[in-house]
ZARO-119681 format. One record per residue: residue in three letters; x, y, z of N, C-alpha, C, CB in turn. Coordinates in steps of 0.1 Angstrom, whole numbers. Atoms other than C-alpha are relative to their C-alpha. Glycine has a CB too. Example, Ala and Ser with C-alpha at 12.3 -4.5 7.8 and 13.67 -1.06 7.14 Angstrom:
<recs>
REC   r  n.px  n.py  n.pz ca.px ca.py ca.pz  c.px  c.py  c.pz cb.px cb.py cb.pz
REC ALA     9   -12     0   123   -45    78     9    12     0   -10     0    12
REC SER    -9   -11     0   137   -11    71    -8    11     8     4     5   -14
</recs>
This chain:
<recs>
REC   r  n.px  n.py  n.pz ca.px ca.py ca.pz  c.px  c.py  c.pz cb.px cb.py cb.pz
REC UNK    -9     8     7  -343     7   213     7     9   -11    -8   -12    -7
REC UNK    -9    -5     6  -317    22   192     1    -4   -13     9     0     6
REC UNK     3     4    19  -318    21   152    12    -8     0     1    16   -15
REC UNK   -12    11     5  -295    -7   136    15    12    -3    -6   -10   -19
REC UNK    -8   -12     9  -263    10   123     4    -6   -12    15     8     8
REC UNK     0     4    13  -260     7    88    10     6    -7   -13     3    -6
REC UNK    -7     1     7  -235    -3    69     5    13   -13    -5   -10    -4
REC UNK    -2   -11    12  -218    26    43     1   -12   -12    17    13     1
REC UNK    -5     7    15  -218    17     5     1    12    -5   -10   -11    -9
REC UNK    -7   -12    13  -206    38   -28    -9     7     0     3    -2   -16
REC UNK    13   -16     1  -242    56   -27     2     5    11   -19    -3    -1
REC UNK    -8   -12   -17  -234    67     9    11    14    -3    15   -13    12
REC UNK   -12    -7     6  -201    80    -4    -4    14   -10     9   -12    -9
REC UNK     2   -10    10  -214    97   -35   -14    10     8    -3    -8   -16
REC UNK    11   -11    -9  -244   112   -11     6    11     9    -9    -9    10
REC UNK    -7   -13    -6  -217   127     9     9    12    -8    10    -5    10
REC UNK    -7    -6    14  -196   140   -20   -14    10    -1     5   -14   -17
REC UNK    11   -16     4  -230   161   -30    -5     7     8   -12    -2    -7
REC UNK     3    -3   -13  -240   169     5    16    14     6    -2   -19    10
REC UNK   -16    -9    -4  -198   186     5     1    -5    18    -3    25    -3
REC UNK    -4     8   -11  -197   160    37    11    -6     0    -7    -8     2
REC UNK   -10     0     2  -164   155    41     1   -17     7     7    13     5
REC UNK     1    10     3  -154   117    38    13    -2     9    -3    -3   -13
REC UNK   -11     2   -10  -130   104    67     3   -12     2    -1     4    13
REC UNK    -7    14     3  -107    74    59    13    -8    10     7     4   -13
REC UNK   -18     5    -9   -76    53    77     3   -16    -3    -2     0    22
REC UNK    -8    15     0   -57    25    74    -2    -9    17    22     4    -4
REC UNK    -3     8   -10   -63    -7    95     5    -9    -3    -8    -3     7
REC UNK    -7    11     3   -46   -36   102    -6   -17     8    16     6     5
REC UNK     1     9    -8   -56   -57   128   -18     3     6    13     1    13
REC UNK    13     4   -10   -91   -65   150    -1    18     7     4   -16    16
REC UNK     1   -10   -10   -83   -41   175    -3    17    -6    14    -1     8
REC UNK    -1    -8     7   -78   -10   152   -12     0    -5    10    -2    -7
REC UNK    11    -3     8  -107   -17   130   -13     1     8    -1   -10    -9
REC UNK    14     1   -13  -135   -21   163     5    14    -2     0   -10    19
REC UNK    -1   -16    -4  -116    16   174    -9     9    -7    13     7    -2
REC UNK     6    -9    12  -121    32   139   -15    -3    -3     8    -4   -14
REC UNK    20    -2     2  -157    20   133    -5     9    12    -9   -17     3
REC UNK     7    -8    -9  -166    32   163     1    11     3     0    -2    10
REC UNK    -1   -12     2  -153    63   161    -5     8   -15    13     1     1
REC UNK     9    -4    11  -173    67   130     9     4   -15    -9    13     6
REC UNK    -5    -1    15  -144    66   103   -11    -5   -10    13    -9    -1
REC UNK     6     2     8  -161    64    71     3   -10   -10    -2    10    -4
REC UNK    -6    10     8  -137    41    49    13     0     7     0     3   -16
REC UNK    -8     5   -11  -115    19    63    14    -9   -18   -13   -15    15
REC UNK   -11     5    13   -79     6    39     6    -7     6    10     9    -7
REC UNK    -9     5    -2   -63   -23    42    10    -1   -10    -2    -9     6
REC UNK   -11     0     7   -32    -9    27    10    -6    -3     3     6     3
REC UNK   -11     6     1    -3   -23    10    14     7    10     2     0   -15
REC UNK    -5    -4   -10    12     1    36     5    -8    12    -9     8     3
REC UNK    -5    10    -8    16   -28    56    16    -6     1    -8    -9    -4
REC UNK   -14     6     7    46   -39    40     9     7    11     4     5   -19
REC UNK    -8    -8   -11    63   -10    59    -5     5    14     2    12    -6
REC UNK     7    -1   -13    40     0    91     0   -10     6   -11     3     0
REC UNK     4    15    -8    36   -34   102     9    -9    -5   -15    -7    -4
REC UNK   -16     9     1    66   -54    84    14     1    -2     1    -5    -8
REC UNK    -8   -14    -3    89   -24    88     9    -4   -15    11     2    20
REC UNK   -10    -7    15   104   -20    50    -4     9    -2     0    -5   -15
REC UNK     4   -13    10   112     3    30    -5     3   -10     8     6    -3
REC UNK     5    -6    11    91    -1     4   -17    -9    -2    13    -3   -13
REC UNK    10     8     0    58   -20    -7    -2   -12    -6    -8     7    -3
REC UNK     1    10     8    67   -41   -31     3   -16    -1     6     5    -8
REC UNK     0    14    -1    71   -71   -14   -12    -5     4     9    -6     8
REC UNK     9     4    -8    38   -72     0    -9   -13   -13    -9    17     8
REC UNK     8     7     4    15  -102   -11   -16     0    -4     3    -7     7
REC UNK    15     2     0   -23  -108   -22    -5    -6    13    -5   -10   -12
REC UNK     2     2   -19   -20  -129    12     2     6    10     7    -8     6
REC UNK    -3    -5   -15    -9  -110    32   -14    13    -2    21     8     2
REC UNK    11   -11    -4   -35   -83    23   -13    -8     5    -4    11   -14
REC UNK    10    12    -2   -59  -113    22    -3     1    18     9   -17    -6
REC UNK    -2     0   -14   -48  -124    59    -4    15     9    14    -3     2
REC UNK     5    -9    -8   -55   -89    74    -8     7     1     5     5     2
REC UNK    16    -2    -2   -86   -79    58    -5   -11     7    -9     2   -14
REC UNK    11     6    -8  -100  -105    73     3    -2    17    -4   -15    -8
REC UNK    -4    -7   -15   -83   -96   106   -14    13     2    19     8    -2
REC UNK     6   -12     0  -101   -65    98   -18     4    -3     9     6    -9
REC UNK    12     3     5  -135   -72    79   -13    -3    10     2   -12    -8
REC UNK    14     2    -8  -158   -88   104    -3     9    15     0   -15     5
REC UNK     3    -8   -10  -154   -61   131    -4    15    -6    12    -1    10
REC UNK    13   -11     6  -170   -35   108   -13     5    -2     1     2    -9
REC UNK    16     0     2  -206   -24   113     2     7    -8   -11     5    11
REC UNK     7   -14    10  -203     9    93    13     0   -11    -2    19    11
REC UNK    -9    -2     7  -172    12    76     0    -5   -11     8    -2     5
REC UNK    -7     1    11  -164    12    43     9    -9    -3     6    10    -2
REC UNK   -15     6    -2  -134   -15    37     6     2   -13     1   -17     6
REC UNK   -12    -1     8  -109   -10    11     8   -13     0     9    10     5
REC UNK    -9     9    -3   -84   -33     4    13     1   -20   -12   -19     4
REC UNK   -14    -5    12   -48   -27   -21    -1   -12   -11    20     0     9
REC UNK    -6    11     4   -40   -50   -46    15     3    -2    -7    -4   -11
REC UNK   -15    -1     2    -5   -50   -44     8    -3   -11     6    -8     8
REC UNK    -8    -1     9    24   -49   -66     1   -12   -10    11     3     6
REC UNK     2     6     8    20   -66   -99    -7   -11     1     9    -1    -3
REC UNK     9     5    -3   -10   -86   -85   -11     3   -14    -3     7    13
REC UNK    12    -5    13   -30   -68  -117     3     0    -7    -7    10    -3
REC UNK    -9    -2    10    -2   -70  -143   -10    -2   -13    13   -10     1
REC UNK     8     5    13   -27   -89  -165   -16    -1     6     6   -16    -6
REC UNK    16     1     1   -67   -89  -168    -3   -11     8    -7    -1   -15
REC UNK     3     9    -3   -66  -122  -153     6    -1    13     2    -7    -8
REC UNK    -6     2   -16   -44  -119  -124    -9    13     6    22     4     2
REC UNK    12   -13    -8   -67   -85  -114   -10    -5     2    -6    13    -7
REC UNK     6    10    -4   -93  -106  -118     3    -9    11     1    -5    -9
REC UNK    -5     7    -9   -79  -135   -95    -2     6    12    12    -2    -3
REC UNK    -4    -6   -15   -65  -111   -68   -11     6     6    12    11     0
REC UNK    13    -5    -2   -97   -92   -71    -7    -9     9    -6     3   -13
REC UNK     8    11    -5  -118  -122   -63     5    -2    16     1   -14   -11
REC UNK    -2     2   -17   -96  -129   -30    -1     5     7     7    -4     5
REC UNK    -3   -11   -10   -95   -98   -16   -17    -1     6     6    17    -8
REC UNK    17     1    -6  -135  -100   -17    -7   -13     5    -9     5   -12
REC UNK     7    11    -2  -142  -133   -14     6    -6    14     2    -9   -12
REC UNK   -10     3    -9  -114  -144    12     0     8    12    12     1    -5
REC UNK    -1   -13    -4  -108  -108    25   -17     5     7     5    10   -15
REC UNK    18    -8    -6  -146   -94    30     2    13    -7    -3     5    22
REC UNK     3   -15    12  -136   -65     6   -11     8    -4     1    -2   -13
REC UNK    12    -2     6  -163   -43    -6    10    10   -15   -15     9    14
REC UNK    -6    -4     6  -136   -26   -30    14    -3    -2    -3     9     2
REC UNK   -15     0     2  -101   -31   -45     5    14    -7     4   -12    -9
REC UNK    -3   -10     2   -77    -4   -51    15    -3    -9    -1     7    12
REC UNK   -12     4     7   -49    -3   -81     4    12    -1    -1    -8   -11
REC UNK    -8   -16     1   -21    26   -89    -1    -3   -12    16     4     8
REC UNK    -5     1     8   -16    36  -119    -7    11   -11     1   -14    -2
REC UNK     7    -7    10   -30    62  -149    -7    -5    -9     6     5    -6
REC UNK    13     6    14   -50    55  -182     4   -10    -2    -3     8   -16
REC UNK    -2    12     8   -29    28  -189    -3   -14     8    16     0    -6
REC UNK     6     8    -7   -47     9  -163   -17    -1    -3     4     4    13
REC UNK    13     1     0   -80    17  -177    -5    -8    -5    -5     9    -5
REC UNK     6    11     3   -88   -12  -192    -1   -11    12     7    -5   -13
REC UNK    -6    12    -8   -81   -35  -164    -9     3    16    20     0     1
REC UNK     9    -2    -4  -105   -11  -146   -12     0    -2     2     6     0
REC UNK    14    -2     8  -133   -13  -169    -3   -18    -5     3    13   -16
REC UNK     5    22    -3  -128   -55  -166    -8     1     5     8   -13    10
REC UNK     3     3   -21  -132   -54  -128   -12     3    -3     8    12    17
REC UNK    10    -8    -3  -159   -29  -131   -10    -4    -5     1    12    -3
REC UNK     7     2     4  -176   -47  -153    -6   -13    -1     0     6    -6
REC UNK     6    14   -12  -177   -80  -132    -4     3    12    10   -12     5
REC UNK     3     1   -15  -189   -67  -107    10     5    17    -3   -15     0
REC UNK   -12    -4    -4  -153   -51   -93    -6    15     1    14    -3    -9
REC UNK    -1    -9    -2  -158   -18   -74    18     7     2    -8    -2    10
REC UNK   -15    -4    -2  -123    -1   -77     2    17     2     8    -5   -14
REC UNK    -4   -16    -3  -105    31   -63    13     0    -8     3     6    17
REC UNK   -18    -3     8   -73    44   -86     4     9     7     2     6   -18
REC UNK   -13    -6    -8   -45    56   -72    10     9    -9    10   -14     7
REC UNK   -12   -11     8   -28    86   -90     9    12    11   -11    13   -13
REC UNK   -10    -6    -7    -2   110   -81    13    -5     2    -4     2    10
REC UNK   -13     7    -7    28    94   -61    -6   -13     2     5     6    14
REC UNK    -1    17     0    28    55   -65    10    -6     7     2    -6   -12
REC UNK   -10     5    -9    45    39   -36     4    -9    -8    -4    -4    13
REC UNK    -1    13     6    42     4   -58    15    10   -15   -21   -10    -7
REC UNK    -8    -3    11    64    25   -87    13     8     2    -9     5    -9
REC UNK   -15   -14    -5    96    38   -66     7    -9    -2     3    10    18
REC UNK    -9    -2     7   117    23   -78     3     1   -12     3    -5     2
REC UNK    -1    -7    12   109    34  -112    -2    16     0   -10    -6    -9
REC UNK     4   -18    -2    99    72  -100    17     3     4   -15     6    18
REC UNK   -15     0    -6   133    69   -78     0     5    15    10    10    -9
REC UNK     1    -3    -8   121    85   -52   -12     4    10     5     5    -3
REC UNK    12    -3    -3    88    95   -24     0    20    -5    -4    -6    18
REC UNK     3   -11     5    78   130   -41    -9     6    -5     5     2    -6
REC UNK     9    -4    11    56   153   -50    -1    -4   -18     4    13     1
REC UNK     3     5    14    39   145   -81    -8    12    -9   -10   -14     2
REC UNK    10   -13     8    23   169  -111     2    17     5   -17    -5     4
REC UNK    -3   -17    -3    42   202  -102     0     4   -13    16     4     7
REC UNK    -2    -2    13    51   204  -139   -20     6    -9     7   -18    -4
REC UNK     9    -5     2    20   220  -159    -6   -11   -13     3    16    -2
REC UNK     3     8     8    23   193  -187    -5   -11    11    11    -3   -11
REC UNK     6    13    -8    21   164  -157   -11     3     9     9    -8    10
REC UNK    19    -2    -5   -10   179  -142    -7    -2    -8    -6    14     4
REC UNK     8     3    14   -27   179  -176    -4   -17    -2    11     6   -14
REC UNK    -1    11    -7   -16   147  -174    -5   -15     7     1     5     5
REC UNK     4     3    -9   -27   136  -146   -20     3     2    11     7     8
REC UNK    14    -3    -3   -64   153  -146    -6    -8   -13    -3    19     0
REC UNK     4     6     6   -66   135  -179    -1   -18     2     4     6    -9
REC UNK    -1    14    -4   -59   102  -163   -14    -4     8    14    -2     9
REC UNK    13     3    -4   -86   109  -138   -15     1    -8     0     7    10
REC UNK    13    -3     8  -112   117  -164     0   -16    -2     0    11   -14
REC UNK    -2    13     6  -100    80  -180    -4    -4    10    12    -5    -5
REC UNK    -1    13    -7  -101    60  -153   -14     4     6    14    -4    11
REC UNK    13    -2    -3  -137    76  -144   -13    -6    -7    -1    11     0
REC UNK     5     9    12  -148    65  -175     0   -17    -4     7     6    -9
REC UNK    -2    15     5  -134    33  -176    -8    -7    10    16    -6     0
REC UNK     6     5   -12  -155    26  -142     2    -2    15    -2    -9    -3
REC UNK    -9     0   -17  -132    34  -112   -16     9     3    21    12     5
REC UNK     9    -6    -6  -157    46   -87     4     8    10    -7    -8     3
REC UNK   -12   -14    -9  -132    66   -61    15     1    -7     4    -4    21
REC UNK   -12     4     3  -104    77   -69    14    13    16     0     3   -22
REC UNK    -6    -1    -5   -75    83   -49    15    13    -2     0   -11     0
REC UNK    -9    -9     3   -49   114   -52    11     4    16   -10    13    -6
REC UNK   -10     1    -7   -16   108   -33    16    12    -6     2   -17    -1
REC UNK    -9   -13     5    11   138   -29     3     6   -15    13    -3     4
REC UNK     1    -9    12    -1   162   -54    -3    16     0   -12    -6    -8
REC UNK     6   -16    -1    -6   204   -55   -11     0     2     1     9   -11
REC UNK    17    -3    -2   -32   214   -39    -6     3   -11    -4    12    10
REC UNK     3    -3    11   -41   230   -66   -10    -8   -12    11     3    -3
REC UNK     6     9    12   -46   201   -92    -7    -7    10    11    -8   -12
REC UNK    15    12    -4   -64   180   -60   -10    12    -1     0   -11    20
REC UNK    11    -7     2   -90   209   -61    -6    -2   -18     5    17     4
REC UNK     6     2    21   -92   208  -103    -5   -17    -3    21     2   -16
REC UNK     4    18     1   -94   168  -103   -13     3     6    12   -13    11
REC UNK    16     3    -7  -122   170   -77   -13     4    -8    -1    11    15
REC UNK     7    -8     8  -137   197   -96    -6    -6   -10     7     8    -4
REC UNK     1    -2    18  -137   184  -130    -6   -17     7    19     4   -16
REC UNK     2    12    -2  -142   143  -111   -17    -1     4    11    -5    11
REC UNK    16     4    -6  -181   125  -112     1    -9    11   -10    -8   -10
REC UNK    -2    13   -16  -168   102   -81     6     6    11    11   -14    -3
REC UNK    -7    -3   -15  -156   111   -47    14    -5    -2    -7    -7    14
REC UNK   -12     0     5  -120   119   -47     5    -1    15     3    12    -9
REC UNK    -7     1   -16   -99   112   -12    17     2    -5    -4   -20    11
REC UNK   -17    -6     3   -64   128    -9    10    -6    12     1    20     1
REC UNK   -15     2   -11   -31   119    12    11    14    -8    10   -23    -3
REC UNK   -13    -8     5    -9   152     8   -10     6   -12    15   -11    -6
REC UNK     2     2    10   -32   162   -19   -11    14     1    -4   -15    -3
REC UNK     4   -15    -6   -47   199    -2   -14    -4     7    -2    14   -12
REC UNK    17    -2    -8   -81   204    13   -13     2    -5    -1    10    10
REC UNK    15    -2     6  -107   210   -12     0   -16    -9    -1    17   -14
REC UNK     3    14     5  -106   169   -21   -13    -1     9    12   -13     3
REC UNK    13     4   -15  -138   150    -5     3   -11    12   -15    -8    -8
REC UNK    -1     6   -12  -123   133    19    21    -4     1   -13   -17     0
REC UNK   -15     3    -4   -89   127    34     1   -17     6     5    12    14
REC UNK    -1    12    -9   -71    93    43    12     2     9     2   -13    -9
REC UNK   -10     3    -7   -41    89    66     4   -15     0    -2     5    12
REC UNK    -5    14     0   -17    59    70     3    -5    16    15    -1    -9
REC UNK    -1     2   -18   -17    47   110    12   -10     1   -15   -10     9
</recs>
C-alpha cells in the first residue's frame, strides 16, 4: 500500500528554501489543469489575476473580480492532493483593511485558498500585518505590478536604477516584517532577485526575476 500523499504547507516551503530545494510554481485555471499540475508534482499552484488576460483575453488585469478569482479557485481547489494553492486578490479588492479583510475571507472560505497574494511595497505593510494577524497567510508581489500599469505606463523591467533596488530590497525586508510569508519578485535584475533572496527570512519565487530566487512561477 502506498503512503498517503501529503498535502504542502508554509513549513514545507520554508523546509525547501533551507534544504536550497528549488520550489516549482504555475498558474491554474480550471479542473483539468490543476489534476495535470498536481500530478506532475508542481509545488504551488496560482490562481492568478492573470486570468483577466489568459482566459478573458485583455489587456490588462484590472478588471478582474474577487468572483471571478473566487469561481476558479474553486474550479481548481478540490482537485489538489499536494499543491500549494495561491489565490490573487485583485485590483483594489485590498484598498482598505476591511475590504482585504472581506476579499481575503472569500478567497479562503469560498475559494479553498490556503494563501492570498497582494502587489504592492511597504505601503501595503500594514494591511499585511492585519491579514497576518487573523490568521491571513499572504505572498507580496514586488517588482512589476501588472494591477499598477496604468500608473507604471508600461510592462517593464523594474529596479534597474540603484536608488529603486534599495528600494525595493527595503520593501521586502518591510513586508517580511509586517508578516508576508512568501514573497513574490516579478521582472527584476537578476542581480537584486539574488540580494532580496539573500538578505529575505521567507521563500522568495521569481517570474523574470534570475535564477538564484527559491523557486520560479510561470503564467500558463
Amino acid at each position: 500500500m502506498t503512503d498517503a500523499i501529503k498535502a504542502l504547507n508554509l513549513a514545507d516551503l520554508a523546509k525547501m528554501r533551507a534544504a536550497a530545494e528549488k520550489i516549482a510554481c504555475l498558474t491554474a485555471y480550471d479542473a483539468s489543469f490543476a489534476l495535470l499540475e498536481d500530478r506532475a508534482g508542481v509545488d504551488v499552484i496560482l490562481i492568478g489575476d492573470s486570468l483577466g488576460m489568459v482566459i478573458h483575453g485583455g489587456s490588462t488585469t484590472t478588471p478582474v473580480t474577487v468572483g471571478d478569482i473566487v469561481y476558479h479557485s474553486k474550479c481548481v481547489a478540490p482537485h489538489l492532493k499536494r499543491a500549494f494553492l495561491i489565490a490573487d486578490l485583485p485590483f483594489l479588492s485590498y484598498a482598505t483593511l476591511d475590504r482585504a479583510l472581506d476579499s481575503s475571507q472569500r478567497l479562503m472560505q469560498e475559494g479553498g485558498a490556503k494563501m492570498v497574494k497582494l502587489e504592492g511595497g511597504r505601503e501595503q505593510a500594514s494591511i499585511v500585518e492585519y491579514l497576518a494577524t487573523r490568521g491571513v497567510p499572504v505572498c507580496a508581489h514586488l517588482g512589476l505590478q501588472p494591477q499598477f500599469i496604468h500608473k507604471m505606463g508600461a510592462f517593464k523591467v523594474q529596479g534597474r536604477e540603484d536608488a529603486a533596488a534599495e528600494a525595493m530590497l527595503h520593501d521586502a525586508k518591510v513586508l517580511a516584517e509586517a508578516g508576508a510569508d512568501l514573497l513574490l519578485l516579478e521582472c527584476i535584475p537578476a542581480a537584486l532577485g539574488a540580494r532580496i533572496t539573500a538578505e529575505s527570512p521567507v521563500p522568495v519565487i521569481g517570474i523574470g526575476a534570475g535564477a538564484q530566487v527559491d523557486g520560479q512561477i510561470l503564467v500558463l
